[in-house]
N, C-alpha and C positions, 0 to 999 in steps of 0.2 A: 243685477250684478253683471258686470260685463267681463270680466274674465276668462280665459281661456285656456292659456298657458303660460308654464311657468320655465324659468330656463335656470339651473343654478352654476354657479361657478365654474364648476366642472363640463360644461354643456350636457348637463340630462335633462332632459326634455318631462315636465311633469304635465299631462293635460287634464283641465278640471272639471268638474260637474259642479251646476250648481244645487246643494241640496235642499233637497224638496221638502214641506213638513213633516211627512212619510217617512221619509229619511233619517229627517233628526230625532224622530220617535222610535225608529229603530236602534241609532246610535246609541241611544239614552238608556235601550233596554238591554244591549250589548256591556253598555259600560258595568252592566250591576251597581255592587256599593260605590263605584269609583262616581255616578254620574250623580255624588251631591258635592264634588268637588268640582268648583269651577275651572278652575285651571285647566286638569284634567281633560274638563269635557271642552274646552274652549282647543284646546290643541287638538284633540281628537275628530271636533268637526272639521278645519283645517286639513287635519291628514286624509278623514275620511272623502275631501272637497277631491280625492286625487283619482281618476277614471281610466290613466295610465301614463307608463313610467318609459320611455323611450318608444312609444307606440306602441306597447304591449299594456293590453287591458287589464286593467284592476280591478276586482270584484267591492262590491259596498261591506267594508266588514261585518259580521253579524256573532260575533264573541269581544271578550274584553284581551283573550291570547290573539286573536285576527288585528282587531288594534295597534297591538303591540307589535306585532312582527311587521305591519306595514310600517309603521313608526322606524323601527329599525333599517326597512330598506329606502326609507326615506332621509333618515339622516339629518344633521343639523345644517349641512349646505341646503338639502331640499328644502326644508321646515324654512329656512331664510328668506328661499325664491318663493316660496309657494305664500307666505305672509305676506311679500311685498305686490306680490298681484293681485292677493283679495283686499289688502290695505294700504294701497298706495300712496293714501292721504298721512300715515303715521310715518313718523321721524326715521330717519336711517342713518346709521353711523357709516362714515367714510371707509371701515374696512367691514363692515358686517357678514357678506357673502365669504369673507375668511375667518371667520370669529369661530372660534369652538361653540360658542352660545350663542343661539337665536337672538336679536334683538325684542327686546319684553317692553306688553303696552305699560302703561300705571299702574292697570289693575294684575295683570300676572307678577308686575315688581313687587306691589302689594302683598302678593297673596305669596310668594315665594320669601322674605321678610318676617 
């Protein structure tokens, strides 16, 4: 993954990590019951991808409330940049980075249906 940072509408600067198996093992044990929900956890590695937020460092979350509130300071502009630099290959709608909603792969349209 080559990745590094992300920049959203607003110019906030998200810079990412990339996670480790270590990582997504901890995520998954963070998530509790949330982590047989794909969705869920497909966003949440995403968010957790995040090391920090205008150059202030971000810890790896290690709760599903730590999740959540990064989520929150992340926002649906970040959540936008931050998908488009780990999945540059996936389709982008012409106003996305203004969109209340994140643009969604098949499988989160799927699973959110």
């Amino acid at each position: 993954m080559s990745y590094q940072e992300a920049v959203d509408a607003k110019g906030v600067k998200y810079g990412l990590r990339e996670l480790t198996p270590v990582d997504m093992l901890d995520i998954i044990e963070a998530a509790e019951n949330a982590a047989s929900n794909q969705t869920w956890l497909q966003l949440a590695m995403m968010m957790c991808a995040v090391e920090s937020i205008d150059g202030v460092p971000v810890p790896l979350p290690t709760t599903k409330r730590h999740v959540r509130a990064l989520a929150g300071r992340i926002g649906n502009l970040g959540l936008v940049a931050i998908k488009r630099a780990m999945f540059p290959e996936a389709p982008a709608t012409e106003d996305a980075e203004t969109s209340a909603e994140p643009t969604l792969t098949p499988a989160e349209t799927a699973a959110k249906n």
